[in-house]
N, C-alpha and C positions, 0 to 999 in steps of 0.2 A: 504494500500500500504506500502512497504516495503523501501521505499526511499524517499525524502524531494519531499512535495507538494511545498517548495520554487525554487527549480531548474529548477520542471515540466513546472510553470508560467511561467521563465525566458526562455525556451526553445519553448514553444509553442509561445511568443511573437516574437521571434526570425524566427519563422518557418511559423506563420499563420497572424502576423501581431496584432493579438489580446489580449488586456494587460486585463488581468483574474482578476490583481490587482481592477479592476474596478468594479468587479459584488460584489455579498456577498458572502465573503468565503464559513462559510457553507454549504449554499444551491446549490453553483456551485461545490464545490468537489464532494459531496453528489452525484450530475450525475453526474460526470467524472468518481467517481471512479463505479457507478453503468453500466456505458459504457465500462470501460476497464477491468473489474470483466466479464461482459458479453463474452467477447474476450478471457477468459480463459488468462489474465496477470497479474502479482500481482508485478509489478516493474513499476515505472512511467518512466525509461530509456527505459525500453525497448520496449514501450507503443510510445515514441517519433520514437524509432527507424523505427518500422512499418510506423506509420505515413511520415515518412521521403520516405519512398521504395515503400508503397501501395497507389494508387492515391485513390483507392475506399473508402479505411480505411481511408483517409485526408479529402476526403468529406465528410463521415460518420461523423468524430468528428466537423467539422464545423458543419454543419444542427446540429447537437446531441445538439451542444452548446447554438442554436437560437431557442428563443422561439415561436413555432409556436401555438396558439392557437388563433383562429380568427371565429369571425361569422357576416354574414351580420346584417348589424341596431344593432350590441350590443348598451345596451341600449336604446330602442327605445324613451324614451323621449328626450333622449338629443339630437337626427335625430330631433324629433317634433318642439326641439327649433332652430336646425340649419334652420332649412325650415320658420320657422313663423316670428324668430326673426333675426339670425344670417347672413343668405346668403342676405335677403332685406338689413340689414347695410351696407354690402359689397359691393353690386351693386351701393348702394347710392353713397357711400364712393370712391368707384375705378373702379367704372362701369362697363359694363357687359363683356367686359373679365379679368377673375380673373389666381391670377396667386398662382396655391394652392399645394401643399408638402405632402403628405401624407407619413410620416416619421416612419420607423419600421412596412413599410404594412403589413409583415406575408402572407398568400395566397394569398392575391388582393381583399378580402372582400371588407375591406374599401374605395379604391379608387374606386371598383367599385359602391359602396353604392353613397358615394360621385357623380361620373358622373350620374349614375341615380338620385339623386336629383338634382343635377343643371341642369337636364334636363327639370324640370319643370316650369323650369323659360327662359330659353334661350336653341337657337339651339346645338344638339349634334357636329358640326360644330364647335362653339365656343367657346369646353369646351378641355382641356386639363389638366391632372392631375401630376405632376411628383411623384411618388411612388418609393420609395427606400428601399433597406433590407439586410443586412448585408450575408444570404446564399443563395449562388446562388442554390442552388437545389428548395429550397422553390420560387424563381422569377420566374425559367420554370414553377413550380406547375402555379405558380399564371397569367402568359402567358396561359397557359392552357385555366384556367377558366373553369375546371368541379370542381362541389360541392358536395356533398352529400343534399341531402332532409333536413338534419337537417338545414345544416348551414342557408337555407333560412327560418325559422323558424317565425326570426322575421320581414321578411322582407314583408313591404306592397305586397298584394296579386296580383294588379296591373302592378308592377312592375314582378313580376314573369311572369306573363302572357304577357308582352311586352316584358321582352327583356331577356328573358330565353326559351332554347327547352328542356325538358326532353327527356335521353337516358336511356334506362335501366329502371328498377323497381323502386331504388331511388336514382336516379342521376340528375343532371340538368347542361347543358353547358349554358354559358353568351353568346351573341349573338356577332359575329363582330361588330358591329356599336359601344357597349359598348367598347369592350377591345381595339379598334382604338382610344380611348381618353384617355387612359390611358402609360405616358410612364416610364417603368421599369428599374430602376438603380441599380446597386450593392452599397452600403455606409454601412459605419461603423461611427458612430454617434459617436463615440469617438478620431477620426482622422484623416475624409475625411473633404472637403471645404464642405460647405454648400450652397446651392441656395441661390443668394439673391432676393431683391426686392419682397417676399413673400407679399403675402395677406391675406394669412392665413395658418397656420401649424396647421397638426393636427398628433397627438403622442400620441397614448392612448394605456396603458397596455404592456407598456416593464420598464416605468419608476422605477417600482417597483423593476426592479432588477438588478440597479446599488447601489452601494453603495450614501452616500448626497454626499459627495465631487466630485462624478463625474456628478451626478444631477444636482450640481449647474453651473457647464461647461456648461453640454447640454443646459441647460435652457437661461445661456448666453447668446449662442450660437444661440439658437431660437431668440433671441430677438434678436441680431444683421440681421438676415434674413430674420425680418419682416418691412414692410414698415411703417414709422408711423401711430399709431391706429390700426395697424392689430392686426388678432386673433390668438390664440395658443387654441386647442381645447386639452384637455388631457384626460386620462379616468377618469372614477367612484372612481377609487381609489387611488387617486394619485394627490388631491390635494395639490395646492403648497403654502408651509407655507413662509409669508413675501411676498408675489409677489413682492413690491414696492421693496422690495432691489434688485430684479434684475429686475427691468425696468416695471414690468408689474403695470394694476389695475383689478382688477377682475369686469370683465363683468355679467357672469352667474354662477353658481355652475359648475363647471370642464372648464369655458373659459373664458380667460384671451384676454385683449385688451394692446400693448403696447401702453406704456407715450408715450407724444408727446416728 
């Protein structure tokens, strides 16, 4: 680009709400400028301007900016531990209705993963998930709740057969009774209120790309919107180094329990 990626920041925070300053430089120019090279524009001004005049091309760059990659049970061990070890602590802990965050859903994989395992333990009735995601095109996706073949991949076979219809060749719709327990919010984790009286937050695989100084907010952040002893489940990749300086003690490999 032809013009200061310092002005671009200051103009898209100004325009979208979303401070750039926060991700890794970078790896976030790197798509922007691979987004706005697509668009046949080689000026970051005039890249805003569009933005400014096309609703399509504002949504475009939102979704463009949000990391959607998601698939049900990633990691399936760490589902195995949430079911064997984690959800019985819970119910122990703040009994059977839980009040759980699924933070940076991406398509609704997660939460929906989530409601099908606490199905296993107590009525669909008594489950309710709040899932949140920064772009709104990816929430309708995730409202949807059609998947490709792949993404159920890992997902116990049981559960495909209970609460999935396949359409098409390789498609598969979630069933209502699922996506009725699930309720979908627009948040930006960098500047919306956060739920409180949590029971357990789970945020796994966006962490990776903020920069630490804005990591250690979010992380904060979680920790004030869990109830004492709650969990924060995070991903594979993304363990958090010092937990105890921000409140937490580590439970399990990828899940933290906050101090009393």
């Amino acid at each position: 680009m032809q013009d200061s990626y310092e002005v671009f920041k200051k103009d898209i925070l100004e325009l979208t709400k979303i401070d750039l300053n926060c991700y890794k430089e970078r790896q976030m120019k790197r798509r922007i400028d691979t987004l706005i090279g697509k668009n046949n524009i080689d000026k970051y001004k005039d890249y805003v301007a569009l933005l400014k005049k096309d609703k399509d091309m504002f949504e475009e760059f939102v979704a463009y900016l949000t990391i959607n990659v998601s698939e049900f049970y990633r990691n399936p061990e760490q589902w195995k531990l949430l079911e064997e070890k984690i959800f019985p602590y819970l119910f122990e802990k703040f009994g059977k209705t839980l009040k759980i965050w699924s933070a940076a859903c991406s398509t609704g994989d997660e939460p929906y993963s989530l409601v099908m395992l606490l199905s296993k333990f107590i009525p669909l009735s008594q489950i309710e998930i709040i899932a949140t995601d920064l772009d709104k095109q990816i929430l309708e996706k995730a409202k949807m709740g059609v998947y490709a073949e792949k993404s159920l991949k890992a997902l116990p076979q049981d559960f495909i057969e209970k609460y999935f219809e396949k359409i098409g060749a390789n498609s598969y719709a979630i069933k209502d009774e699922i996506k009725k327990r699930v309720k979908f919010q627009q948040h930006d984790l960098l500047k919306d209120t956060y739920p409180d009286k949590c029971d357990m937050i789970v945020c796994r695989n966006v962490m990776i790309y903020f920069t630490e100084e804005a990591k250690i907010e979010i992380y904060k952040k979680f920790n004030k919107s869990l109830k004492s002893e709650g969990i924060l489940f995070v991903g594979s990749t993304e363990q958090i180094v010092q937990p105890r300086d921000l409140g937490f003690s580590t439970s399990h490999s990828f899940i933290y329990k906050k101090d009393l």
